[in-house]
N, C-alpha and C positions, 0 to 999 in steps of 0.2 A: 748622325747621332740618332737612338732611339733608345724606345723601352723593352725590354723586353723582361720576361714571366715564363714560368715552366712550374711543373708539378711531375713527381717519379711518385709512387704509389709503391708501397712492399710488396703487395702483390697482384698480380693480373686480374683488374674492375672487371666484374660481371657487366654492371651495368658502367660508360661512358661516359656517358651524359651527364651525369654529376662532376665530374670531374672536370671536364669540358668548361662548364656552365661556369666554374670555380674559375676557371682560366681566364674565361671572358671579362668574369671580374676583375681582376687582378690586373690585365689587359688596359679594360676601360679607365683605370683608375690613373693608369700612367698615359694617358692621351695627350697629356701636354708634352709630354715628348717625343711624338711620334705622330704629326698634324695629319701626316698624308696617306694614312693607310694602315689597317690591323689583318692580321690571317693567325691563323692556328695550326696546329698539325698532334697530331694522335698518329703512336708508334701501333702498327697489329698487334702488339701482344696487350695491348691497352693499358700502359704500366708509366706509358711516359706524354706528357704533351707540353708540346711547347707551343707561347704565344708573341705577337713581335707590334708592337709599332712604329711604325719607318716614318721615318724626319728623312726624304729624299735630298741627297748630296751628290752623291757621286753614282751614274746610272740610273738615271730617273727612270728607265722604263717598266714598265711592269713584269720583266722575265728579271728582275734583279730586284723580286721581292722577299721576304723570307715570313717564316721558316724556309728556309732553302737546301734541299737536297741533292748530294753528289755521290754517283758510281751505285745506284741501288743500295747505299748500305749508310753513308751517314748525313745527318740532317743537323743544322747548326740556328741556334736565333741569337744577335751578334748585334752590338751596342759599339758603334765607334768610329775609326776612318783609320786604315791603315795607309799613309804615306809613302811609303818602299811599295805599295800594289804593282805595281806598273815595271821595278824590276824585278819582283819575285814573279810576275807574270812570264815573263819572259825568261827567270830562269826554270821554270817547271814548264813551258811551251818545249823548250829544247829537250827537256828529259822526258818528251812525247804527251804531256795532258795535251787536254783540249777543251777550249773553255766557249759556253754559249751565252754569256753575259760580259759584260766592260766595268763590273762590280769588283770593289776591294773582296766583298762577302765570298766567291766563288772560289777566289786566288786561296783564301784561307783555308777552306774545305780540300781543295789539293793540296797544299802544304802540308795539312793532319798527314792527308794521306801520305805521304812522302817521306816526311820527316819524323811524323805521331807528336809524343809529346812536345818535344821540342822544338817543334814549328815555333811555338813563341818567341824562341830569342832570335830567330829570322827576322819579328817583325820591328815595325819604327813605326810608331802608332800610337792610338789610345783604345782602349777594348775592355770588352765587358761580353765573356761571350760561353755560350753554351753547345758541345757538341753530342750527339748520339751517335754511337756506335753500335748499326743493328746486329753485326755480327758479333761482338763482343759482347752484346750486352751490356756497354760501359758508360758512364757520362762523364766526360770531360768539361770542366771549369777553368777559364783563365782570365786572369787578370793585367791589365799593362802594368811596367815597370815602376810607375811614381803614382798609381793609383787614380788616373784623372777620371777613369769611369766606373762607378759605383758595380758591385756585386753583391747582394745579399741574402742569406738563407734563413730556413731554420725548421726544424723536424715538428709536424705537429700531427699527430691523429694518425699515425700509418705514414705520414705521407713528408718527402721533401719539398718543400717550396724554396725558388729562389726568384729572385725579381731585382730592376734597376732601382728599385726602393722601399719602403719600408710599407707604406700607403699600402702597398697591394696584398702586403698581409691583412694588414687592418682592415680592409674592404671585406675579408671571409669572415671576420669576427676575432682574429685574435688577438690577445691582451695586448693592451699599450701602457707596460711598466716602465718604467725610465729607471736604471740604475740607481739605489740611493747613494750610493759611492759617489758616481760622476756626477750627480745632482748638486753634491756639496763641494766637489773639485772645480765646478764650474762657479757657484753662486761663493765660494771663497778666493779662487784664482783666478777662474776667468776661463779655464781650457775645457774640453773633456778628450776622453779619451782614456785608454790604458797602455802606455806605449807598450812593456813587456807580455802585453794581451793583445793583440793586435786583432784577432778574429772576433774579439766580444765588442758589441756595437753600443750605443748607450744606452739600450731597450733591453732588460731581462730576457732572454731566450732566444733572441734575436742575434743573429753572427753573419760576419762580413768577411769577406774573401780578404785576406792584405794583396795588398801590391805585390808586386814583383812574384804570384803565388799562380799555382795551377792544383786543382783539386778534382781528385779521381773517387768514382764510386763504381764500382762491378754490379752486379747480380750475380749471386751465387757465391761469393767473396765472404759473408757469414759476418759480415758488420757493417747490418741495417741501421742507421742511427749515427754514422760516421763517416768523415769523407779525408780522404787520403790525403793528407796538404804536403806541396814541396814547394821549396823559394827554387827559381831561377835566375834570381840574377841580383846582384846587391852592387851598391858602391862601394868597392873594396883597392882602387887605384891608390898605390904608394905617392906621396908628395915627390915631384922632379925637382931636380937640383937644376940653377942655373950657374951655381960656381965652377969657373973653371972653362967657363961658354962663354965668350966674347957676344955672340949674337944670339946667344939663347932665348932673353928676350925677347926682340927682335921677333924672330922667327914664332916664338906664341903667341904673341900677338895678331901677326900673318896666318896662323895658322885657326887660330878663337874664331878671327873675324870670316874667315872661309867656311867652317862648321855653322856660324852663326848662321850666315848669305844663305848656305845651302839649306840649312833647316827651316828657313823664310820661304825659300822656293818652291820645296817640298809641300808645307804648308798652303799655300796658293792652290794646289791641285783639286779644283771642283768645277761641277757643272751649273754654281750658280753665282751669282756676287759675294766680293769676299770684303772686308772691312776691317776694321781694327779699334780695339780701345785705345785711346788717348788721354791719360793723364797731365803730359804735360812735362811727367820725369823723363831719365834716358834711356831706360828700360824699352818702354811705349812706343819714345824718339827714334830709335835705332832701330825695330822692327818696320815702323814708316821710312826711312831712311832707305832702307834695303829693299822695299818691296819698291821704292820711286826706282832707285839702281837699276832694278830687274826689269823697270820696264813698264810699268804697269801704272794706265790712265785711271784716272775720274777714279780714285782712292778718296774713302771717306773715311773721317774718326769718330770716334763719337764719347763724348768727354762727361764731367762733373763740374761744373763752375759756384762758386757761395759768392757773388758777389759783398764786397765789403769785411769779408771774414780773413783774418790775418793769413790763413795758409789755404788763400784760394791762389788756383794756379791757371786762372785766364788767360795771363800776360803771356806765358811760356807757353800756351797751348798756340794761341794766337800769332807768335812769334814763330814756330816749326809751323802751323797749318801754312804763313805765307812763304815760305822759305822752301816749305816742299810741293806749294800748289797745291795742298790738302783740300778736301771743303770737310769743314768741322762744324758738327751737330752735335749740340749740347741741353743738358738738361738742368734744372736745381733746385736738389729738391728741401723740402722745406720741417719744419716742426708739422704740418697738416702733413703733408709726404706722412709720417713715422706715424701718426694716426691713424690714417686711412691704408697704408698699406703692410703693416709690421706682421697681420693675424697672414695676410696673402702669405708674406714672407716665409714667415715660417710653417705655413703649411706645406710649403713646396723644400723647407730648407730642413724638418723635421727635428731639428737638434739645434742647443744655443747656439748662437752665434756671438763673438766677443763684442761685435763695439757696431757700430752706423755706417761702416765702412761697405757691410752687406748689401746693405739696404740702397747704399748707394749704387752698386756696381747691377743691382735687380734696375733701379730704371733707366740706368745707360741701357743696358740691354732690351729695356720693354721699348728705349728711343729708338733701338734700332732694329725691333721687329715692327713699327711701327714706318720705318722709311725702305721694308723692305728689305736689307740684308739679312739671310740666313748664315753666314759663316764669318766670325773675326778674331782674327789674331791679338794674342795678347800677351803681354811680359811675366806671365806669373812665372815663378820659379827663378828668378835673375837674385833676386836679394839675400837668397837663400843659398844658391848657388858663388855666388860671387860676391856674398858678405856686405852688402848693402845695406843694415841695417845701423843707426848709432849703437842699438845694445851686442854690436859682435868688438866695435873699438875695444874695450877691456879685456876681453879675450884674445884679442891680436898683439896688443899690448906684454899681455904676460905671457904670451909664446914668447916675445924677443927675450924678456926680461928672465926668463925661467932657462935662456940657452947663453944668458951671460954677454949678451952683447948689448951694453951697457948705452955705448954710444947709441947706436940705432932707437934704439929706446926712447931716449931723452929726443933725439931726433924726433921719431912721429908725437911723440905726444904733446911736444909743443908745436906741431906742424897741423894734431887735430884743433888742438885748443887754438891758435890761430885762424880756422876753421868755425869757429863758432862751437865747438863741443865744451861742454858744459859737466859730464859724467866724473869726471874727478879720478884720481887715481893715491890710494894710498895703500896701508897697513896690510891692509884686508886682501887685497889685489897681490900684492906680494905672495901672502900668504897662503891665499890660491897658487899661485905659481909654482911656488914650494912645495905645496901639500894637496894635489889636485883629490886628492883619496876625503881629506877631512872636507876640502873646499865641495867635495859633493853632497856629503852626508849633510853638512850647514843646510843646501841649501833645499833637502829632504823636510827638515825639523823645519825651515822657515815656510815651505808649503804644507805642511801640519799643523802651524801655527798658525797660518793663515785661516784656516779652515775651521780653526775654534775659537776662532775670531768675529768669524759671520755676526753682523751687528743682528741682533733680536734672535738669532738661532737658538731652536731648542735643542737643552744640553741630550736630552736622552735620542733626540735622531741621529745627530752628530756621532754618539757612542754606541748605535745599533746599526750605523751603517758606515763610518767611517774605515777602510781596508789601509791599515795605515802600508802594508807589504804591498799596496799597487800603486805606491809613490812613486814616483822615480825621475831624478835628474841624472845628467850624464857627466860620465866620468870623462874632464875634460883636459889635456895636456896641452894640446895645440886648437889654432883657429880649426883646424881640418875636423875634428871632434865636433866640436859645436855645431860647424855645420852642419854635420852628417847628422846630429839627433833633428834638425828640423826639417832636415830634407825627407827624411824618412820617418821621422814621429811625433814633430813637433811642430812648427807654424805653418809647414806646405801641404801636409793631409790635411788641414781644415779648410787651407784656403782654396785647393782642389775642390773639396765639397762642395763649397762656396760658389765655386765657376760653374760646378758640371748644373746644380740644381737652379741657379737664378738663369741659363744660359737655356735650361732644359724647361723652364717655366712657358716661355717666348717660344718656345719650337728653337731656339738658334743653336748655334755649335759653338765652343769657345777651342782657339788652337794654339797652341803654347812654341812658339820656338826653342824657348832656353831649354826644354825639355827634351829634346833629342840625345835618345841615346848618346851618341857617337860625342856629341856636345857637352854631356852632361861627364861620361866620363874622361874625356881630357879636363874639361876643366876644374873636377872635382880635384886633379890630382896634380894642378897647380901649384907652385907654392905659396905661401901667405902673402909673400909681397907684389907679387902678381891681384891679389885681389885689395891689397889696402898698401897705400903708398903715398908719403908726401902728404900726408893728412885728407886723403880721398880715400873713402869706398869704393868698388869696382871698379877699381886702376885699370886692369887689362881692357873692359869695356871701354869706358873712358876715351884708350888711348888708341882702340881700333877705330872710333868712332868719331875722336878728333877733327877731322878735316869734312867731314861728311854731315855734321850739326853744328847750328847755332853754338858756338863758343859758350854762351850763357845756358846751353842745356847741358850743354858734354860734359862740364865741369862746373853744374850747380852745385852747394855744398848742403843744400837741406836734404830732407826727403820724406817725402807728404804721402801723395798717390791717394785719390780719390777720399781723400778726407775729411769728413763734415765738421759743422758745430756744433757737435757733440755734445757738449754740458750747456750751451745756451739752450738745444732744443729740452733738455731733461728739467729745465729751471721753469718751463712754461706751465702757466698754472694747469692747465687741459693734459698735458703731458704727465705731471705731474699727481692728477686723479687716475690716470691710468695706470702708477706704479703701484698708487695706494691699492685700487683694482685688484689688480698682482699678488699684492700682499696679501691679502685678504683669500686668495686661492692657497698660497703658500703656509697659510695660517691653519688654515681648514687641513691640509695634507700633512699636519704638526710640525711643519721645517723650521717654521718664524711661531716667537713668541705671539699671546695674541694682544701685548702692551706694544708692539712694533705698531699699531695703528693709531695708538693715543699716541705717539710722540711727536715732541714739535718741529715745524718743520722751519730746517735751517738755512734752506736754499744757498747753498755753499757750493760749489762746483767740483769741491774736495769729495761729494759724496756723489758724483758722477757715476763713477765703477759700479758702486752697488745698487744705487737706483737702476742702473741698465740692467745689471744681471738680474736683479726681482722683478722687473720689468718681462722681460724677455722668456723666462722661467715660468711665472707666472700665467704666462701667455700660453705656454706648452703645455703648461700642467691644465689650465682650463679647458683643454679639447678634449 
């Protein structure tokens, strides 16, 4: 993992040096992700340079450093870890390259060459990466499939700039607007983002590569000021049938848990110690599980523990660390924790973040740059994937109910509520079922309404900056729907942010199993009862995982994952001068009335939400 910076210019700089000097900035400014080295490179026509710093993983030596150049003619600076390296090595050895480094980076640069565009859907990786093309004149931009490593641009003065974050514009001077749109999506919802905008980042002028994207720019092409975007690759797998299959099951499951093994494996591949988060769920479980499987000694986790606090999950961390001879290194952090390090937080995380769960998962990480691990594997993407959340139950629900199978229905639902689920099911639910078209647009008006809701909000920001056309919930028929908006727009881009920049703070890497391609589309193409069953979430996981976990993990029926005390730390008087703080930014920036600071305080925990987001908000807006 690294940072990297580049600058293309409109036209061929008399003088360099300026340019250059720009880079270095932009460079210096991403140092935290990239501890062990910076280099530069300026193209002869002096139009393009690129800048990199290397977080050494894979190929520590110094000929596998970048900008890196291959064949005289293209030069690459490259944010990532591709995992297939090793046999795309191999297959481009036998179609005659010849490689002088043991770097993912090198493999890449032949594959352009080989394949050009579409080397990316070769890869099984995460990436963020830039290539020059001297004889074309062209720059090449790509992005991995789920987004896990950041990309960002934006045209200013003559000139393109793109960097692994926002910071390295800021560092040249330029503005730091924040959306008023997403300012009031977040401080009324809780999200930001634009799903059906996906290139507009939360910062005015500021734009982001999507996922699954590669973006081309020429010289001589005659549109300075644009970059040519194409998707490569979506989740678009049909639902499988197992009616009709005696061992269909069966065989998915065999088949989940093998995708699964191998993308553990695959992951493993580095030149330095590898580690993992531990929560405690089965997500976390099943990644330690697999890698003990594989072989692999003196494994360490490194966890969240609240002692005393109802949904701390020590027991079960405690209960897999002795069951798979883990050693588990834990942290807990506290109401002082969110004081003293929230301004850190977010200056590394540049955009809201919804709840403490951030904050949390920043000092696991700071634990385990602190014991020395540079790379750990982690479950994100599992819940998303394989519907692990309790707000997908309803919508699993009214798949059955909406295909008329009446019995199954009444089955899982008193199978979740047996379960402990609590979500209720009536009128409303049906009528989703029925009417998935009106059940969208509802729930459009109730995030508009939310939004003119903001307690102390001024009415005239609200009405100057409210886009009520870049609302948007999904049009949902089945669980496969639902998913597919948060895989791709809605709870896993943020919480990607989330890994790549608290992971990228520390120098460390964060590496996803559940994200493998190959993994990702069988299991997206699942059917519903493969992921919720019997009143469990992640059935298929579950039931791969069975014989291999603690019985009390494989088939716990909560689900927490790195969760603090949230509204006790917000109730603390000291926490509490800090929202007021906030307020008082957000006051000044006209969003909050300025009677939001004479009002009395109710110390409720019902008013959690919004203290965090004026909190947090307020935080952003003060830098």
């Amino acid at each position: 993992m690294c940072g990297i910076a580049g600058i293309l210019t409109e036209a061929a700089a008399a003088e360099a040096e300026g340019h250059l000097r720009d880079l270095q900035v932009m460079t210096k400014s991403l140092a935290h992700r990239g501890p062990d080295g910076e280099a530069w490179w300026v193209d002869p026509s002096k139009r393009v340079f690129f800048g990199h710093r290397r977080l050494s993983v894979i190929d520590l030596s110094p000929a596998a450093a970048q900008p890196m150049q291959y064949s005289e003619r293209y030069t690459i600076t490259y944010n990532g870890e591709l995992y297939n390296y090793i046999e795309l090595r191999e297959a481009l050895l036998k179609k005659g390259y010849r490689f002088r480094t043991e770097s993912d980076t090198e493999v890449i640069l032949a594959a352009y060459q080989e394949y050009g565009k579409s080397c990316v859907e070769q890869f099984t990786g995460m990436f963020a990466l830039a290539i020059w093309d001297a004889d074309q004149a062209e720059l090449f931009l790509a992005r991995d499939r789920m987004g896990e490593k950041p990309l960002f641009f934006t045209w200013h003065q003559g000139r393109l700039l793109f960097a692994s974050e926002m910071k390295a514009f800021w560092a040249l001077g330029l503005p730091r607007q924040p959306d008023p749109h997403q300012v009031l999506l977040y401080l009324g919802a809780g999200i930001t983002g634009i799903p059906l905008k996906p290139v507009q980042s939360f910062y005015t002028g500021i734009f982001q590569l999507p996922p699954a994207h590669t973006a081309r720019y020429a010289y001589g092409s005659g549109t300075w000021g644009e970059l040519e975007l194409t998707r490569y690759w979506d989740l678009t797998g049909r639902v499988t049938s197992v009616e009709g299959h005696p061992n269909a099951a069966t065989e998915q499951v065999e088949r989940f848990r093998a995708l699964l093994k191998a993308s553990v494996q695959r992951r493993l591949r580095s030149d330095l110690q590898v580690g993992s988060s531990l929560s405690g769920g089965i997500d976390s479980s099943s990644i330690a599980a697999l890698v003990k499987e594989l072989g692999v000694e003196n494994w360490t986790g490194f966890s969240a523990v609240f002692p005393g606090f109802e949904r701390d999950e020590s027991a079960a961390i405690q209960l897999l660390a002795k069951e798979l001879n883990i050693q588990s290194i834990t942290c807990s952090p506290t109401e002082t924790t969110l004081l003293t390090d929230l301004e850190k937080l977010l200056y590394h995380q540049e955009m809201p973040i919804e709840s403490a769960s951030a904050l949390v998962q920043y000092k696991v990480l700071q634990r385990a740059a602190e014991q020395g691990i540079t790379v750990l594997l982690d479950g994100q993407g599992a819940d998303e994937l394989l519907a692990g959340y309790p707000s997908y139950i309803p919508w699993f629900l009214q798949e059955i109910w909406r295909s008329g199978r009446y019995a199954s229905f009444l089955k899982e639902l008193n199978a979740f509520k047996a379960h402990g689920w609590t979500g209720g099911w009536g009128w409303k639910n049906r009528l989703a079922a029925w009417f998935p078209q009106a059940a969208q647009e509802q729930l459009i008006k109730k995030q508009a309404a939310a939004i003119q809701r903001i307690p102390f909000a001024e009415q005239a920001y609200i009405a100057a900056s409210l886009r009520p056309h870049d609302l948007f919930k999904p049009f949902v028929t089945s669980l496969q729907d639902i998913l597919y908006y948060d895989l791709t727009m809605g709870r896993l881009p943020e919480l990607l942010r989330y890994a790549d920049r608290n992971s990228m703070a520390f120098g460390r890497e964060i590496r996803l199993p559940f994200l493998d391609p190959a993994l990702l589309e069988f299991a997206y193409s699942l059917p519903a009862s493969a992921k919720m069953q019997n009143g469990y979430t992640k059935w298929i996981l579950r039931t791969a995982m069975s014989g291999h976990l603690p019985q009390p993990i494989a088939w716990q029926k909560k689900k927490i994952g790195y969760e603090p005390p949230q509204e006790s730390w917000l109730q603390q008087a000291a926490v509490q001068e800090e929202v007021l703080q906030s307020a008082r930014v957000l006051v000044d920036e006209g969003i909050l009335q300025k009677r939001y600071l004479d009002r009395p305080k109710t110390g409720k925990a019902a008013a959690g939400a919004a203290d965090w987001r004026l909190l947090v908000m307020g935080k952003l807006l003060a830098v």
